[in-house]
VONUDO-397641 format. One record per residue (C-alpha): x, y, z; residue in three letters; residue number from 0. Coordinates in steps of 0.25 Angstrom, whole numbers, plus 5000, padded with zeros to 4 digits. Each point is the difference from the previous one (the first is absolute). Example, Ala and Ser with C-alpha at 12.3 -4.5 7.8 and 13.67 -1.06 7.14 Angstrom:
! residues 2
+------+------+------+------+-----+
|    x |    y |    z | code | pos |
+------+------+------+------+-----+
| 5049 | 4982 | 5031 |  ALA |   0 |
| 5006 | 5014 | 4998 |  SER |   1 |
+------+------+------+------+-----+
! end
This chain:
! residues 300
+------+------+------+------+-----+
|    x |    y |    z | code | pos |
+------+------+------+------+-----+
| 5000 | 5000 | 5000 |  UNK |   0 |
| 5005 | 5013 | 4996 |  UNK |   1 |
| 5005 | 5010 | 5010 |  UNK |   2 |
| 4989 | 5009 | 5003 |  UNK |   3 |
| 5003 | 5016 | 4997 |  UNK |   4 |
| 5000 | 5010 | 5011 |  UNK |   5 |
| 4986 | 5005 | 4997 |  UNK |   6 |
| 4994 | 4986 | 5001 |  UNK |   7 |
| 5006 | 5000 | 5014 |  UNK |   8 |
| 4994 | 5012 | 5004 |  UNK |   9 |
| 4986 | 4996 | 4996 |  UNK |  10 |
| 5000 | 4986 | 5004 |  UNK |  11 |
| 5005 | 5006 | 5015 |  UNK |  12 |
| 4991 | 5009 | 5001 |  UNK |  13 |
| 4989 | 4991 | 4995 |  UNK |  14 |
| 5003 | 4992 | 5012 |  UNK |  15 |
| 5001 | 5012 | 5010 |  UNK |  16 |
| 4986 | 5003 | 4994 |  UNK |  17 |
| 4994 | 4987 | 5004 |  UNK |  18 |
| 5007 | 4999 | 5013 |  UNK |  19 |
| 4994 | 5014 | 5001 |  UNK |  20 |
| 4986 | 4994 | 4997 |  UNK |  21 |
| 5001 | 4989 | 5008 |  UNK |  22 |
| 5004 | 5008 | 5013 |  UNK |  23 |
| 4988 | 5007 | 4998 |  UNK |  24 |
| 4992 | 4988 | 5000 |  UNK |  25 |
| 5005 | 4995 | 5011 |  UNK |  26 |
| 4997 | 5013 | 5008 |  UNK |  27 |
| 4986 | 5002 | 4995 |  UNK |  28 |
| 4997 | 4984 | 5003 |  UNK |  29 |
| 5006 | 5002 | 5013 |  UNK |  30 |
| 4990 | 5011 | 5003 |  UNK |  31 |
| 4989 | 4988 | 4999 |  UNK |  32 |
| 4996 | 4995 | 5012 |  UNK |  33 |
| 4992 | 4990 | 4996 |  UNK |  34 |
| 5009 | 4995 | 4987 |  UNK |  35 |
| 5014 | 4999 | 5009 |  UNK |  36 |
| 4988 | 4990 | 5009 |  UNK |  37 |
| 4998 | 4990 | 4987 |  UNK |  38 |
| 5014 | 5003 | 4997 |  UNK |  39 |
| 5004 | 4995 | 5013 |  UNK |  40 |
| 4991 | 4989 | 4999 |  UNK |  41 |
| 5004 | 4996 | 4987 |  UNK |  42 |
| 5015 | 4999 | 5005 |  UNK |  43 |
| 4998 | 4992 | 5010 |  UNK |  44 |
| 4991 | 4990 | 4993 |  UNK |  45 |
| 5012 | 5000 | 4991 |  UNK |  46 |
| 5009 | 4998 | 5011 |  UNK |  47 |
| 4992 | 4990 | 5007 |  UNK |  48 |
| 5000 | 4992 | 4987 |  UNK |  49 |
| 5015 | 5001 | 4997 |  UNK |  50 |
| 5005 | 4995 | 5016 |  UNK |  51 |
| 4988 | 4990 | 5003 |  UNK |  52 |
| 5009 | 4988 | 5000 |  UNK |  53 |
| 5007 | 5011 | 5013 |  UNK |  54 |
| 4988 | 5008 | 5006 |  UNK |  55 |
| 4993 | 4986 | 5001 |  UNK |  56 |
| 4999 | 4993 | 5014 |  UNK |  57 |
| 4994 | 4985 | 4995 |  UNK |  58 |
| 5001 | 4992 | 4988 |  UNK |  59 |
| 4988 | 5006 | 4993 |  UNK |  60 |
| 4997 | 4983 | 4994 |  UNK |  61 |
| 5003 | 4995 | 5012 |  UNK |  62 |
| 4988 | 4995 | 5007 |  UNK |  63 |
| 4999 | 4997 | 5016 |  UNK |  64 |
| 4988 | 4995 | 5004 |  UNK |  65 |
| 5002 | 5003 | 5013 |  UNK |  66 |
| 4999 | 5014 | 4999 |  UNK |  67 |
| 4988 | 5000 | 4992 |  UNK |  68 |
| 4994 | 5013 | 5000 |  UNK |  69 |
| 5008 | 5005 | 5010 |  UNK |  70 |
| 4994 | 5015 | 5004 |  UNK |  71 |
| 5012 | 5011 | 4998 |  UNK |  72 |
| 5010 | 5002 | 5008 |  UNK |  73 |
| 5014 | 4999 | 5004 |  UNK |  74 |
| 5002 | 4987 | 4992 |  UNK |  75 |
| 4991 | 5003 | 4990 |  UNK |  76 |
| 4999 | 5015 | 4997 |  UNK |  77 |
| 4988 | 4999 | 4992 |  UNK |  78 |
| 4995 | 4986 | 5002 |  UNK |  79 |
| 5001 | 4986 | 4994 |  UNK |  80 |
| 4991 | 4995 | 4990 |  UNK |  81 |
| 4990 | 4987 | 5000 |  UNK |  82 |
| 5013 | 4992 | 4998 |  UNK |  83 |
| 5010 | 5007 | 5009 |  UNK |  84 |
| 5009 | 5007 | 4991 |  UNK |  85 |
| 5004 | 5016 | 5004 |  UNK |  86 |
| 4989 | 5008 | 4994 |  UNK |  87 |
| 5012 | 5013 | 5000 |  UNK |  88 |
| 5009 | 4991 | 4992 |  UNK |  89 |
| 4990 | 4994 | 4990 |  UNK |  90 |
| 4995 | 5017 | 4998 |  UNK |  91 |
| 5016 | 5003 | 4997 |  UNK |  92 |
| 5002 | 4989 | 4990 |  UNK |  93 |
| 4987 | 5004 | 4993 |  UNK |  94 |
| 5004 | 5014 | 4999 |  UNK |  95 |
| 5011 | 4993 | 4990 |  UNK |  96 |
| 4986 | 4994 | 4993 |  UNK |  97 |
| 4993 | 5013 | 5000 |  UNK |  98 |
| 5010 | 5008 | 4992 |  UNK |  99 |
| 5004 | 4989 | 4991 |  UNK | 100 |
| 4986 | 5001 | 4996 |  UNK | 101 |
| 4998 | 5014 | 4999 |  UNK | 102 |
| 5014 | 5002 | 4992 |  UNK | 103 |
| 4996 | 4990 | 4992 |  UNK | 104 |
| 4988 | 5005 | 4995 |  UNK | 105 |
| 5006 | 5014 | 5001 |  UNK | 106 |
| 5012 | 4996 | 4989 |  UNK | 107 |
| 4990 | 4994 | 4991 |  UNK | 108 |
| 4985 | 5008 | 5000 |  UNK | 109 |
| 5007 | 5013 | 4999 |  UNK | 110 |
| 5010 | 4999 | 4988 |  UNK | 111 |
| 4987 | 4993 | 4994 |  UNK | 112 |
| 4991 | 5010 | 5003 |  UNK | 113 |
| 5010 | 5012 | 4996 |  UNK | 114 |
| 5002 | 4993 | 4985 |  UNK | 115 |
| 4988 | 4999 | 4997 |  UNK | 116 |
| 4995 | 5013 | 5006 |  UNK | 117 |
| 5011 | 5008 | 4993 |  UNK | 118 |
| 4997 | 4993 | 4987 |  UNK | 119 |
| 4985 | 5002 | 5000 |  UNK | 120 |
| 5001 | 5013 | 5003 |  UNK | 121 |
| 5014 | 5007 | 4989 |  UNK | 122 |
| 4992 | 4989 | 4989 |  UNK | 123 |
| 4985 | 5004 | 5002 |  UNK | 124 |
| 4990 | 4996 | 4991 |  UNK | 125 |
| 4998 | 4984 | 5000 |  UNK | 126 |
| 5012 | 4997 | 5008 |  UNK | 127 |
| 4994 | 5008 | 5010 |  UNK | 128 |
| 4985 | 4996 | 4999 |  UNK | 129 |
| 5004 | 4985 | 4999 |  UNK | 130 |
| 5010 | 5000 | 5012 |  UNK | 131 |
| 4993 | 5009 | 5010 |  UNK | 132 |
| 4987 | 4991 | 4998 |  UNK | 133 |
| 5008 | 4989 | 5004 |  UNK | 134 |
| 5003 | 5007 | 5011 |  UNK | 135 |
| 4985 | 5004 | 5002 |  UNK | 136 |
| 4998 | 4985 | 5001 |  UNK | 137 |
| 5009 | 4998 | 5011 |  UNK | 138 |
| 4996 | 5011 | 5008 |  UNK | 139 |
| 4986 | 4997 | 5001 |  UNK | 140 |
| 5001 | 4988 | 5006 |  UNK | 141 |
| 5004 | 5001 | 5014 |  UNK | 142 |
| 5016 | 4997 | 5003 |  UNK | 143 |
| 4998 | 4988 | 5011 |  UNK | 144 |
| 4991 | 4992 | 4992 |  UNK | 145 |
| 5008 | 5001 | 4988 |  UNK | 146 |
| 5011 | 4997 | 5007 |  UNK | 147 |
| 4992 | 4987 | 5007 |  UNK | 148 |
| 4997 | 4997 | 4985 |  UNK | 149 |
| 5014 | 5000 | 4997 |  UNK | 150 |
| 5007 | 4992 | 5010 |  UNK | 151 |
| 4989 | 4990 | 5001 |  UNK | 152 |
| 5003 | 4996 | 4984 |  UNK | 153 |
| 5017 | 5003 | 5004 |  UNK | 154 |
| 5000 | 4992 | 5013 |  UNK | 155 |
| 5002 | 5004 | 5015 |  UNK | 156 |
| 5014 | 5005 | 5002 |  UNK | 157 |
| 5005 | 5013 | 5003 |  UNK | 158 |
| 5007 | 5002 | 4989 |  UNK | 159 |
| 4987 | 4996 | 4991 |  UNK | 160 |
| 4991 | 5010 | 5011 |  UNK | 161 |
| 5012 | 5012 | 4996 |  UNK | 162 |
| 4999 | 4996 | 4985 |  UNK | 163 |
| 4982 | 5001 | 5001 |  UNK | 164 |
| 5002 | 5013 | 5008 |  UNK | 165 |
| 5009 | 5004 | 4989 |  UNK | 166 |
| 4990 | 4999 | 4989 |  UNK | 167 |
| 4991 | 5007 | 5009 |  UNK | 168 |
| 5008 | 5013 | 5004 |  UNK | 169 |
| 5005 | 5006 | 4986 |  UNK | 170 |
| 4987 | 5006 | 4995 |  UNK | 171 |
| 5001 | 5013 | 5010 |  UNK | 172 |
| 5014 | 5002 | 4996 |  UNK | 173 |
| 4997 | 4999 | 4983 |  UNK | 174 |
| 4988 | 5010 | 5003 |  UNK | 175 |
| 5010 | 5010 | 5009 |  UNK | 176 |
| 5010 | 4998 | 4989 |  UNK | 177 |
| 4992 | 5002 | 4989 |  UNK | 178 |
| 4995 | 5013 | 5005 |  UNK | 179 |
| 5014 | 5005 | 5003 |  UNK | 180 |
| 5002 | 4997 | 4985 |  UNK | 181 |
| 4990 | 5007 | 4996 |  UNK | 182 |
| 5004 | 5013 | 5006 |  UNK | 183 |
| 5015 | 4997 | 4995 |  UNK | 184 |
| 4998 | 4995 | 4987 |  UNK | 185 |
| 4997 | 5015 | 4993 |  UNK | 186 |
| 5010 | 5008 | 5008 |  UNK | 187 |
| 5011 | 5008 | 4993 |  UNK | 188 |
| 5009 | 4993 | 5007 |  UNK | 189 |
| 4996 | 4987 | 4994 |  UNK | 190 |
| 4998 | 5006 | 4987 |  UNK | 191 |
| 5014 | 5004 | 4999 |  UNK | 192 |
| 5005 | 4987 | 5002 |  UNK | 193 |
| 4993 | 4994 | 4988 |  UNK | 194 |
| 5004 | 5010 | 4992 |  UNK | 195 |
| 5013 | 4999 | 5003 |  UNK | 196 |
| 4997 | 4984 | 4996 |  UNK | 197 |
| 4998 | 4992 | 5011 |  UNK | 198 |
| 4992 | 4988 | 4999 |  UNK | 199 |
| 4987 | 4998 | 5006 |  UNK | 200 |
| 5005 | 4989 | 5008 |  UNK | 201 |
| 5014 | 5009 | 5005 |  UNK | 202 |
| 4990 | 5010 | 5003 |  UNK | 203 |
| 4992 | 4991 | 5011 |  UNK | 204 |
| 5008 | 4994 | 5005 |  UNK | 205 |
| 5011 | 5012 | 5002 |  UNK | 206 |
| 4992 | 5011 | 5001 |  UNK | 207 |
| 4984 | 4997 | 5002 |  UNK | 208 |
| 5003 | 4989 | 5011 |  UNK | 209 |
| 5009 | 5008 | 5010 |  UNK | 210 |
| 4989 | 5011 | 5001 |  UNK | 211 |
| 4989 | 4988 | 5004 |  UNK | 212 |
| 5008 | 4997 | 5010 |  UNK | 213 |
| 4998 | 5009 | 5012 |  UNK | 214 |
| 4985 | 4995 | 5000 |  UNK | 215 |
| 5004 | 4986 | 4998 |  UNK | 216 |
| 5009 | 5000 | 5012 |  UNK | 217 |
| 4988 | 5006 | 5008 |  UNK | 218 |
| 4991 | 4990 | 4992 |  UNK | 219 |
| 5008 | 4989 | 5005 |  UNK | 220 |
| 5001 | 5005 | 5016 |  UNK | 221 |
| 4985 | 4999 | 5001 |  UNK | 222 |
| 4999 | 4988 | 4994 |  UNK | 223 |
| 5009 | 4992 | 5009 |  UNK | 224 |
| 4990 | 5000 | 5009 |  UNK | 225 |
| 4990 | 4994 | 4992 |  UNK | 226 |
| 5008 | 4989 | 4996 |  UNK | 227 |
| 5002 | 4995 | 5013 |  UNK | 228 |
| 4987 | 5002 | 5003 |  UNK | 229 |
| 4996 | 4990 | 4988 |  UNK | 230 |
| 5011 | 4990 | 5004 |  UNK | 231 |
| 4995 | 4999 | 5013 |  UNK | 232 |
| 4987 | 4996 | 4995 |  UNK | 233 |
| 5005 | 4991 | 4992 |  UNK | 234 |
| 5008 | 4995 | 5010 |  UNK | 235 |
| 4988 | 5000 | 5009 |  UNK | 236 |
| 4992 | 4991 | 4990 |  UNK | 237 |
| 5012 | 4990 | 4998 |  UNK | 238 |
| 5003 | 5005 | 4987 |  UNK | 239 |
| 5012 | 5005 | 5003 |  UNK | 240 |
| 5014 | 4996 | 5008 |  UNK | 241 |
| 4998 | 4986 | 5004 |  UNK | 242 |
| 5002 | 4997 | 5015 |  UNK | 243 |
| 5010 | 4998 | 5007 |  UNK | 244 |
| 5005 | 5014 | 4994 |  UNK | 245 |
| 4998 | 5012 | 5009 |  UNK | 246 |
| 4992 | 5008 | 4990 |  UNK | 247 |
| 4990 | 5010 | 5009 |  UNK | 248 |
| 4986 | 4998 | 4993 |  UNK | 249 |
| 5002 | 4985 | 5002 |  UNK | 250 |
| 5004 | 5002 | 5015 |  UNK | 251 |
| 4987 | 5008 | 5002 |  UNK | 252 |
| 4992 | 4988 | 4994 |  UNK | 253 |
| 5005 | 4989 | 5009 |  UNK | 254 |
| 4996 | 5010 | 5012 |  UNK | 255 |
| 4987 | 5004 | 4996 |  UNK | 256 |
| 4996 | 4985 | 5008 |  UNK | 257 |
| 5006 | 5007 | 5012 |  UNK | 258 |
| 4996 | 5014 | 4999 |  UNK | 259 |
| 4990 | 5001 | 5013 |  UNK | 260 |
| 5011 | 4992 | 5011 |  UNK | 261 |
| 5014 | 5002 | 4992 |  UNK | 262 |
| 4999 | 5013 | 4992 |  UNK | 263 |
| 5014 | 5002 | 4999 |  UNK | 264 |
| 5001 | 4991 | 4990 |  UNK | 265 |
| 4993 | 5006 | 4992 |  UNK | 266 |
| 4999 | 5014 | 5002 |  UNK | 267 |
| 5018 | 5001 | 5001 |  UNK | 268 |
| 5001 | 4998 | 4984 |  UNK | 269 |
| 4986 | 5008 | 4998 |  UNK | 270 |
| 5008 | 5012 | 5008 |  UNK | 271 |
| 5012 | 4996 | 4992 |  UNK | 272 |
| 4992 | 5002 | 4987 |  UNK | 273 |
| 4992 | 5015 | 5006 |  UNK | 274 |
| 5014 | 5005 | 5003 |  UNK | 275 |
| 5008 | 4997 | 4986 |  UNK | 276 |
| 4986 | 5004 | 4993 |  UNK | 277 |
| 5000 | 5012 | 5009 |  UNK | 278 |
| 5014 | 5003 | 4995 |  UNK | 279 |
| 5000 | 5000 | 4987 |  UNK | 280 |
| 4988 | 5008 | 5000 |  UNK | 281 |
| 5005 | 5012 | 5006 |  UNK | 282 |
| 5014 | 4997 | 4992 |  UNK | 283 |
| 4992 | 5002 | 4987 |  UNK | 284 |
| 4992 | 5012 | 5006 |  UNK | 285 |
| 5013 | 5008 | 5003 |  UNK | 286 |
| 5005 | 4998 | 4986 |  UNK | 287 |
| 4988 | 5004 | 4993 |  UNK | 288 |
| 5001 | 5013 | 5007 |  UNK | 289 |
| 5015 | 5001 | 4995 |  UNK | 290 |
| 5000 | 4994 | 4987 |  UNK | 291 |
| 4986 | 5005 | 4992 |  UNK | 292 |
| 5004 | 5012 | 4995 |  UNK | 293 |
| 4987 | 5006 | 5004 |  UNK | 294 |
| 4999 | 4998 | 5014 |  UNK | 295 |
| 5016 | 5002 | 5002 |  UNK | 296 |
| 5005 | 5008 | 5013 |  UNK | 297 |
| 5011 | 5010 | 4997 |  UNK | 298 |
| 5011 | 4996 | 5011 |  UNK | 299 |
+------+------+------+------+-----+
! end
C-alpha cells in the first residue's frame, strides 16, 4: 500500500478526532439518562452474569440432590432449589448463557434480513416494493408467538430451532423501518450525486443507504431483545424450546407452575430473572431513542 500524503494524514486524523468527539458527546448526554445507565446496568450484568457463571455459580446447575428438594432460600441455597434439588441461582446464571444466545442469534440473523429487504424495497419502488413489502404485510398480520409455534413445531424442539422460528418472525419490523428510512434517502442530493458520479445501485445501498438506517435499526433491535426472550420463554414454557435438563428460564418456570401455591421460588426466581432483563433492555432501547432519532435528540 502506498504511503499515504501529508494531507491524507491530516484528514484521516482529524476524521478520528471528529468521532472520538461524537462519541464523547454521546456518552455524556447518555449519562444524563437516569433511567437508560438503569437497563445499561442491567444489561452489563446479564452479560457478566452469563460470561462468569461457570464462577458466580455456587451448585452444579444439573446436578440434582434429592434431599434438598425444594429447599426454601437461604444461606445454602440463595434462591432456592427446585423439584429436583438442583441451585435455583446456579440453574438462573447458566441460563442467562441461553438467554443471550438466543437473542444474538436472532438478532445476527432477523436484522440483516429485515435491513436488505427494507432497503431494496424501498431505493427499487415500483414492483420490488409492492411484491416485498406485501410479503412483509403477511407476516406481520399474523401474531409473532403463533408464528413462531408454527415454525418450530414443523422444525422440532430445540433451542437452536425455537431461535431459527423466532428469526422468521422478527425481520418484518425491521424491513418496514428500513424501508421508510430508504424512502426519505433515496431522493436526497446526496445520494444523487453519488449515481451520478456512477455508482452502482448495489454500491450505493450498501455504502451509503444502509449506514444512514442504522441508528433506527440499533434502537430497533434494543427494543426488541426484550420481546425475544419474552417468546423464547414461551416456547420454552410450552416445551418447545430448550430440552431439560438445560437451565433455560421459561422451561424452569414450567416445571414450578405444580408448586406455585407451597414453593413459589421455583418459579417465580427465573420469572423475576425474566422481568429484570425485559425490564433492562426496555429502558436501554428508550434512552437510545431519545439519543439516536434525530428528532427527539437532546443537544448535550
Amino acid at each position: 500500500m502506498a504511503d499515504l500524503t501529508p494531507e491524507q494524514t491530516g484528514a484521516r486524523a482529524s476524521l478520528a478526532e471528529a468521532r472520538w468527539a461524537e462519541f464523547k458527546s454521546f456518552a455524556k448526554r447518555f449519562g444524563r439518562n437516569r433511567l437508560g445507565m438503569i437497563g445499561f446496568s442491567i444489561t452489563v450484568l446479564l452479560v457478566v452474569a452469563a460470561a462468569l457463571a461457570p464462577w458466580l455459580a455456587t451448585h452444579d446447575p444439573y446436578l440434582p440432590s434429592l434431599t434438598a428438594r425444594l429447599t426454601p432460600p437461604g444461606a445454602e441455597y440463595w434462591l432456592g432449589s427446585d423439584e429436583l434439588g438442583r441451585d435455583i441461582y446456579s440453574r438462573i446464571l447458566h441460563g442467562a448463557r441461553l438467554t443471550l444466545f438466543i437473542v444474538l442469534l436472532v438478532i445476527v440473523t432477523s436484522a440483516p434480513i429485515g435491513l436488505l429487504v427494507g432497503i431494496t424495497a424501498g431505493y427499487f419502488g415500483g414492483w420490488t416494493d409492492r411484491i416485498f413489502m406485501r410479503i412483509t404485510d403477511v407476516f406481520l398480520a399474523i401474531p409473532k408467538l403463533l408464528l413462531a409455534l408454527a415454525f418450530v413445531a414443523v422444525l422440532g424442539p430445540g433451542i437452536v430451532n425455537a431461535a431459527l422460528a423466532i428469526t422468521l418472525t422478527a425481520w418484518p419490523p425491521y424491513a418496514r423501518l428500513a424501508r421508510a428510512e430508504t424512502l426519505m434517502i433515496r431522493n436526497s442530493d446526496y445520494v444523487a450525486a453519488i449515481r451520478l458520479a456512477g455508482a452502482s445501485p448495489l454500491r450505493i445501498m450498501v455504502r451509503h443507504v444502509a449506514p444512514l438506517c442504522l441508528s433506527s435499526v440499533i434502537v430497533r433491535m434494543t427494543f426488541d431483545m426484550a420481546g425475544i426472550i419474552l417468546i423464547a420463554a414461551g416456547l420454552g414454557f410450552i416445551g418447545l424450546g430448550a430440552q431439560p435438563p438445560l437451565p433455560e428460564w421459561g422451561a424452569m418456570i414450567a416445571t414450578g407452575r405444580k408448586f406455585i401455591f407451597d414453593q413459589w421460588w421455583v418459579a417465580a426466581m427465573p420469572g423475576l430473572a425474566i422481568f429484570i432483563v425485559c425490564l433492562g433492555f426496555n429502558l436501554l432501547g428508550d434512552a437510545l431513542r431519545d439519543l439516536l432519532d434525530p428528532h427527539l435528540r437532546q443537544r448535550p
